[in-house]
ZAKE-636739 format. One line per 5 residues: number of its first residue (from 0); their letters; for each residue z, x, y of N, C-alpha, C. Coordinates in steps of 0.2 Angstrom, whole numbers. Atoms other than C-alpha are relative to their C-alpha. Layout:
<recs>
NUM> A> Z:X:Y:Z:X:Y:Z:X:Y | ...
</recs>
This chain:
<recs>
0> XXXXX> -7:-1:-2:235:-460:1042:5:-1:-6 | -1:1:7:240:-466:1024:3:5:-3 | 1:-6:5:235:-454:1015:5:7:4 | -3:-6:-3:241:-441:1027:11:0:0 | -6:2:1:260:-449:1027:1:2:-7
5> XXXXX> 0:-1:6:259:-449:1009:0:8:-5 | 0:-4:0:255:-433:1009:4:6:4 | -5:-4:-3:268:-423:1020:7:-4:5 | -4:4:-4:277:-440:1027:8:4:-5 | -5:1:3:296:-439:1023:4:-3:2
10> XXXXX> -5:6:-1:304:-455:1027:5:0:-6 | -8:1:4:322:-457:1019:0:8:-3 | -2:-7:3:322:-439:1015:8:2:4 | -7:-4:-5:340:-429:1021:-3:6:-2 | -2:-6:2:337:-412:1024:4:4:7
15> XXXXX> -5:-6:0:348:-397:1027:-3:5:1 | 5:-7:-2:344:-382:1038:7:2:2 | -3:-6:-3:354:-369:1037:-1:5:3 | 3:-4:-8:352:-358:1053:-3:-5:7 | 4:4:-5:346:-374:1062:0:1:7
20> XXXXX> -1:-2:-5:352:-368:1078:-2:6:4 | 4:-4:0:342:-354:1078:-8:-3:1 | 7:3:-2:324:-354:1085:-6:0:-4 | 6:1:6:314:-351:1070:0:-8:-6 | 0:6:5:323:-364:1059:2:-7:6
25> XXXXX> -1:8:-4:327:-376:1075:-7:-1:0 | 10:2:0:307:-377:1076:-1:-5:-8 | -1:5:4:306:-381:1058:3:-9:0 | -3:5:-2:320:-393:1060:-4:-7:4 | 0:5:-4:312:-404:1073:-7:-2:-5
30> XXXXX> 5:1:3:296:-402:1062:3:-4:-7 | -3:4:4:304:-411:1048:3:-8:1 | -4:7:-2:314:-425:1057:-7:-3:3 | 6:5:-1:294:-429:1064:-2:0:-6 | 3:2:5:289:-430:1048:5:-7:-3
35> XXXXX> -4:5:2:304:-443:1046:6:1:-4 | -3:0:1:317:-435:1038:8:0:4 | -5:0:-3:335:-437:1042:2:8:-1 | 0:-8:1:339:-418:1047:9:1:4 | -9:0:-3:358:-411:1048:-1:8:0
40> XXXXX> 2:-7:-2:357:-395:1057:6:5:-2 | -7:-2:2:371:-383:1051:-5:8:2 | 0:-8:-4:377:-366:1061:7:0:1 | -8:-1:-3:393:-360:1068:1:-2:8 | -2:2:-6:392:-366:1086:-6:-6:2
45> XXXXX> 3:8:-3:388:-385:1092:-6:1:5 | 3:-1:-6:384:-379:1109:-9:3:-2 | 8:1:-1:368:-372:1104:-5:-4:-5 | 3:5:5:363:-385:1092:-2:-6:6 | 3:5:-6:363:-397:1108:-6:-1:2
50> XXXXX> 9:2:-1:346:-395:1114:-3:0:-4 | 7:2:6:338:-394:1097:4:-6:0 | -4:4:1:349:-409:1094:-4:-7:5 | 4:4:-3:341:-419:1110:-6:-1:1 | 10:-1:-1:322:-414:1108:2:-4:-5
55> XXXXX> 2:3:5:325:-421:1091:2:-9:2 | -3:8:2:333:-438:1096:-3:-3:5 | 5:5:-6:321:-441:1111:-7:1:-1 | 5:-1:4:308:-438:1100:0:-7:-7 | -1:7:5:315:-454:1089:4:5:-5
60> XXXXX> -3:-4:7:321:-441:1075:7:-4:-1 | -5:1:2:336:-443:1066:2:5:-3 | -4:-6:1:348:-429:1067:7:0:2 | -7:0:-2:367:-424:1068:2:8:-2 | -2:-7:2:377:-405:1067:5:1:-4
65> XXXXX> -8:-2:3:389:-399:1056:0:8:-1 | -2:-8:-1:398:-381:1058:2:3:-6 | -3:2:9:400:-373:1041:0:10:3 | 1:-5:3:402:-354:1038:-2:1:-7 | 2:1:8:392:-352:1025:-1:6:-6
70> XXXXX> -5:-5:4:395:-337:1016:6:2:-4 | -5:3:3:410:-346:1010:0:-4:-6 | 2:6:5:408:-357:995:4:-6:0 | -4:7:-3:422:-367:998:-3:-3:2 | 3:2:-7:414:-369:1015:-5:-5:-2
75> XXXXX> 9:1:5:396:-375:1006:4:-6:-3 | -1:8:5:406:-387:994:2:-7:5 | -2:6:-4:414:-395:1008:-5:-2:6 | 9:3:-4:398:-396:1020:-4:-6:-4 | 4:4:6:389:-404:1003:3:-8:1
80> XXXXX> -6:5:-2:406:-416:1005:-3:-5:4 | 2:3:-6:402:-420:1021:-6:-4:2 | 6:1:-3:384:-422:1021:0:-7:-4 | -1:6:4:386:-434:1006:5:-7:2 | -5:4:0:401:-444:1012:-5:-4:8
85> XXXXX> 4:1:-7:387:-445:1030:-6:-2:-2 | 8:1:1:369:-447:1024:-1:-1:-7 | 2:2:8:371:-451:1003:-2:5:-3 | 4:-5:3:360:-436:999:-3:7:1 | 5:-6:-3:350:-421:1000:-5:2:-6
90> XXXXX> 6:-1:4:334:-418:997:-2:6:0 | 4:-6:-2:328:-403:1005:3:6:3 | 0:-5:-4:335:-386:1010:-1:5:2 | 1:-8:-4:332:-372:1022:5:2:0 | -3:-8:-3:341:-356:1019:-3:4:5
95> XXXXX> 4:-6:-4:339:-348:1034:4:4:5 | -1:-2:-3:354:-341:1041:-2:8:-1 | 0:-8:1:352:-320:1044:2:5:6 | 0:-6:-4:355:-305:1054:-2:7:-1 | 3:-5:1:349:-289:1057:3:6:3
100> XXXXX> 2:-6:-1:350:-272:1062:-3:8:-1 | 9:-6:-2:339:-256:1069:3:7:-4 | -3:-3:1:353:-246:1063:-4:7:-4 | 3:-5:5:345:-227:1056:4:2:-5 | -5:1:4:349:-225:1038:5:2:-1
105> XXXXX> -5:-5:3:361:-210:1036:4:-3:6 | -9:4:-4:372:-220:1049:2:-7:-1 | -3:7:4:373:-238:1040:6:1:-1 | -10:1:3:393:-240:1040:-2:-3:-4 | 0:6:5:396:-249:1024:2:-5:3
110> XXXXX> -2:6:-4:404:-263:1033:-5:-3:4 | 6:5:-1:388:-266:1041:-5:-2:-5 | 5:2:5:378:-266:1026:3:-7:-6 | -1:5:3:390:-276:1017:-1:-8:4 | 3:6:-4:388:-290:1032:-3:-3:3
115> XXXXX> 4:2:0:372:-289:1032:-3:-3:-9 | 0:4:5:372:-294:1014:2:-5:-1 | -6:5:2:386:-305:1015:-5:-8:2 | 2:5:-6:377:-316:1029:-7:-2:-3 | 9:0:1:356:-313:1022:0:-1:-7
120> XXXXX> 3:2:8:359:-315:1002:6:-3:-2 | -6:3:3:376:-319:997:0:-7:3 | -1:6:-1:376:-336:1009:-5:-4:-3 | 5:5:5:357:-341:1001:3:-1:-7 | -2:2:9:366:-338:983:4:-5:2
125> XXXXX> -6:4:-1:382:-347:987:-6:-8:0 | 3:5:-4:369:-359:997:-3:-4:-7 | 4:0:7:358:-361:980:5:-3:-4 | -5:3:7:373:-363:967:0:-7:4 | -4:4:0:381:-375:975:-6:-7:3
130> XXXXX> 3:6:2:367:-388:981:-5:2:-5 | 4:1:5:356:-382:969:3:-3:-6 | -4:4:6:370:-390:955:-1:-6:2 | 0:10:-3:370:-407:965:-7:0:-2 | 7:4:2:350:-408:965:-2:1:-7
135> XXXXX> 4:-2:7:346:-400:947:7:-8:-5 | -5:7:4:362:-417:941:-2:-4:0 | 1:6:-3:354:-429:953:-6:-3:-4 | 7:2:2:337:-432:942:-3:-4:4 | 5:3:-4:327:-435:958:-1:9:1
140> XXXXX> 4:-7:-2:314:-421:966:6:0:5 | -2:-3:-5:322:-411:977:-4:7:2 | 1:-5:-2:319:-394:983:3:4:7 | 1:-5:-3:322:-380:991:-2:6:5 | 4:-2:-3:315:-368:1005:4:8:5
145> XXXXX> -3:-3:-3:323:-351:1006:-6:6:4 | 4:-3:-5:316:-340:1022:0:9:-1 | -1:-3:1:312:-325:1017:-3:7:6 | -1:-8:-4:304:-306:1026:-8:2:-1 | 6:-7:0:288:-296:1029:1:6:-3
150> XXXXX> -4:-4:2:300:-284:1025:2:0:-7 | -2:2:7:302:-290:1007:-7:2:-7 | 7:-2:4:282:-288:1004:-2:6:1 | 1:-6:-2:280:-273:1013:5:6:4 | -6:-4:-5:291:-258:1019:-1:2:5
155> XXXXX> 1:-1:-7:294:-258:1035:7:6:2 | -5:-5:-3:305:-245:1044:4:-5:5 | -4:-1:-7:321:-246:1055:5:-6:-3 | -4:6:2:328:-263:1045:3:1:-8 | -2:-3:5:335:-252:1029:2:-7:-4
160> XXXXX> -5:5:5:348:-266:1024:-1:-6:1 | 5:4:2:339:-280:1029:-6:-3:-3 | 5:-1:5:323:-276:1019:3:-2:-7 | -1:0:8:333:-274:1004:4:-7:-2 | -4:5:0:345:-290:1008:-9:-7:-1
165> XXXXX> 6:5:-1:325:-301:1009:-2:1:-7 | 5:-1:7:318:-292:994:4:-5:-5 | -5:1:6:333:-298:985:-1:-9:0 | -1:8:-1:332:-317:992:-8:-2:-4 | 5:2:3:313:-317:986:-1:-1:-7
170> XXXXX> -1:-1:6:318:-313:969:4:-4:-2 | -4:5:3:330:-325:968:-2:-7:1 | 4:7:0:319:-340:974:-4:1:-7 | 3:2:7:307:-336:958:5:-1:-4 | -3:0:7:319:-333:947:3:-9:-2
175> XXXXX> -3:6:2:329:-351:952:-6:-5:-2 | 5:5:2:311:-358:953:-2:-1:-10 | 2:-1:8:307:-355:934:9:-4:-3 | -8:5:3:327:-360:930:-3:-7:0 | 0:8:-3:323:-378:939:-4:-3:-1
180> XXXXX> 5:3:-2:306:-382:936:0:-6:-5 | 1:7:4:309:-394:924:5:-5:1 | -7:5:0:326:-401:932:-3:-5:7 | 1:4:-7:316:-409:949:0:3:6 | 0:-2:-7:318:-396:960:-3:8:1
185> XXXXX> 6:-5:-2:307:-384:967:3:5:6 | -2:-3:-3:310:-368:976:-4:4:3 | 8:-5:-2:298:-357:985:5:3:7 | 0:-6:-7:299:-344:1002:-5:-1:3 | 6:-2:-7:291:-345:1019:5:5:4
190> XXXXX> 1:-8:-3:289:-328:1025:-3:-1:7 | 3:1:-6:286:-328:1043:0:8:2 | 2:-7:-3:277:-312:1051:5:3:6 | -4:-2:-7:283:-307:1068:0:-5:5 | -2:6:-6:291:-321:1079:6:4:4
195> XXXXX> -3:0:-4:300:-317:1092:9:-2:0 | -2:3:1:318:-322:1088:10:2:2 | -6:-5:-2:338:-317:1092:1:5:-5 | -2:-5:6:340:-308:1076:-3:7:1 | 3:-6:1:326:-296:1080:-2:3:7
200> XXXXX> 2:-3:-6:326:-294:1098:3:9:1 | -2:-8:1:337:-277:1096:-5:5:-4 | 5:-3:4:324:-272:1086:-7:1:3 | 7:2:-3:309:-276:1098:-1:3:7 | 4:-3:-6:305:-261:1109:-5:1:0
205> XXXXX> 6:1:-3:290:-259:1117:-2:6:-4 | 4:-5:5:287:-243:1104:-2:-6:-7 | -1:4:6:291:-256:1090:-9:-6:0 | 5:5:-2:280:-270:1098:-7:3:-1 | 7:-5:-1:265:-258:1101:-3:1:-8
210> XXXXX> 1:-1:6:265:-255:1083:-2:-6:-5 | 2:9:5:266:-273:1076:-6:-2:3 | 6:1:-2:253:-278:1088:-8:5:-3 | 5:-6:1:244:-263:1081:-4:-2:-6 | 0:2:9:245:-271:1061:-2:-7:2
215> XXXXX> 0:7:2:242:-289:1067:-7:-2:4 | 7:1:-2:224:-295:1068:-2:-7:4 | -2:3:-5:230:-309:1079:1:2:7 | -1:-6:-5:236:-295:1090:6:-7:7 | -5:6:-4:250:-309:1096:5:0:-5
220> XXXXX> -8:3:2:269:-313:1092:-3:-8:-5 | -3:9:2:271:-329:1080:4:-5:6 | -5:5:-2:277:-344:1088:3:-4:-5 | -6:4:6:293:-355:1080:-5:-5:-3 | 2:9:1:282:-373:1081:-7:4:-6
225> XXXXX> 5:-3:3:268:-362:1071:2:0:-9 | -1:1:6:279:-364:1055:1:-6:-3 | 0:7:1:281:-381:1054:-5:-2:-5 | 4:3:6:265:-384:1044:2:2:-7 | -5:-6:5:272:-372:1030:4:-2:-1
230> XXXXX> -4:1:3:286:-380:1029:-1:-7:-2 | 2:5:1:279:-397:1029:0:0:-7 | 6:-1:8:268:-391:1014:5:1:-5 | -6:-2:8:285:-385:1002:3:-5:2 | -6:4:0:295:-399:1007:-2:-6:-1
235> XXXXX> 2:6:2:285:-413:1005:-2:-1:-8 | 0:0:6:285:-420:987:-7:-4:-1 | 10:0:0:265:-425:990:-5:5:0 | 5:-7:0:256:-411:994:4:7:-1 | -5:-5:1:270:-398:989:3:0:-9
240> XXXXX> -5:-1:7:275:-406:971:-3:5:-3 | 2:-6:6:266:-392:960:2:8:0 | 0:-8:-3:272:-377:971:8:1:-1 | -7:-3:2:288:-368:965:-2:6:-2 | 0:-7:2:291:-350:963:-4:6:6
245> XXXXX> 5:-3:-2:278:-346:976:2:2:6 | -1:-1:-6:278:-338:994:-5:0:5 | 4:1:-3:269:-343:1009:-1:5:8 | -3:-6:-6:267:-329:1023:-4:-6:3 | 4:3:-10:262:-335:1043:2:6:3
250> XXXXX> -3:-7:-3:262:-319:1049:-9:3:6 | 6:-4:-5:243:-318:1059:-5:2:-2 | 6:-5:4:235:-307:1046:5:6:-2 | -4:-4:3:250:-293:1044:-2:2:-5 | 2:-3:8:248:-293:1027:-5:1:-3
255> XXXX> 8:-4:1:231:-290:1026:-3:5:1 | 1:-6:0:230:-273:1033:3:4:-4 | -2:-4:4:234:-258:1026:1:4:5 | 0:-4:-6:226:-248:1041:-2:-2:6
</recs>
């Protein structure tokens, strides 16, 4: 158990989930705070933080919410504020607010594209400057862990402006991992296949479904609690210190077909 602790334990860690309130990253979330660290869930509404909020505190975890609009940079600097004047530090962040739509291309209003951009790559940027300045000053390890897309590695149809919003956040996780690699903080992408989740249920007809199960040699949905090891492995600074720049899909086997 030692050995194991030492290798993806995170006592006295703070991490930062942004999207925590969401079932992809509230799964993580709880997988972290079992691993020990103090985790600060950040979303725009409390109410649905509460139940992730309870599993985690009657589970022993150490957890609390803060509401940030993060697509703001103000916002971000004063959350950063917050977290520091509340928990001393940060070690670890998950980008992972997003949204999507099925929308067909030649009808993409701009205003929807701009606010799928605004919300899927502008809030990771924002999200990146502002604590990636704090952790690249701190000279301790930190890191990193923005959430990126199937859709980033391979072109999938019906999610025009979401595709191009992941391709773009992939590209900017290497690029800051190469920036960082010698300031202590590490950045990398966990790529989740097809999870079930609010953002893409408008997207998940049973023509849709039929086809995903068709590419996935699991021939099943992802579950949330199923990312948790994944995130363990980049966030922990034992079995995760070497890895920066990199992406780790959980997707079933997706990416391994063709046909």
């Amino acid at each position: 158990m030692d050995s194991i602790n030492h290798l993806f334990g995170l006592d006295s860690k703070v991490a930062v989930v942004i999207g925590g309130t969401g079932e992809l990253c509230g799964a993580m979330a709880e997988g972290l705070a079992a691993a020990g660290a103090e985790v600060v869930l950040v979303g725009r509404s409390e109410a649905k933080a509460k139940a992730r909020i309870e599993r985690i505190e009657s589970a022993g975890g150490k957890v609390w919410f803060s509401s940030c609009e993060v697509d703001v940079k103000a916002n971000l600097e004063s959350l950063l504020a917050t977290i520091l004047g509340r928990s001393g530090k940060v070690d670890i962040l998950v980008n992972g607010a997003g949204i999507n739509s099925p929308t067909p291309f030649f009808d993409i209003p701009e205003d929807e594209w701009d606010r799928i951009f605004q919300v899927n790559l502008k809030a990771v940027f924002l999200a990146c400057q502002v604590f990636g300045q704090y952790m690249s000053e701190r000279e301790e390890l930190a890191n990193i862990i923005n959430i990126g897309s199937m859709s980033a590695i391979k072109g999938l149809s019906k999610v025009f402006t979401y595709s191009a919003t992941k391709a773009a956040v992939h590209n900017l996780s290497q690029n800051l991992a190469r920036e960082w690699a010698t300031r202590g903080v590490r950045v990398n992408t966990l790529v989740p296949g097809f999870f079930p989740a609010e953002q893409n249920k408008k997207v998940l007809t049973e023509e849709r479904v039929s086809q995903i199960m068709g590419h996935t040699p699991m021939k099943r949905f992802g579950r949330a609690e199923e990312l948790v090891g994944a995130t363990l492995l980049l966030a922990s600074e034992g079995a995760g210190s070497f890895m920066t720049g990199t992406e780790i899909v959980v997707d079933g086997g997706f990416a391994a077909m063709m046909i």
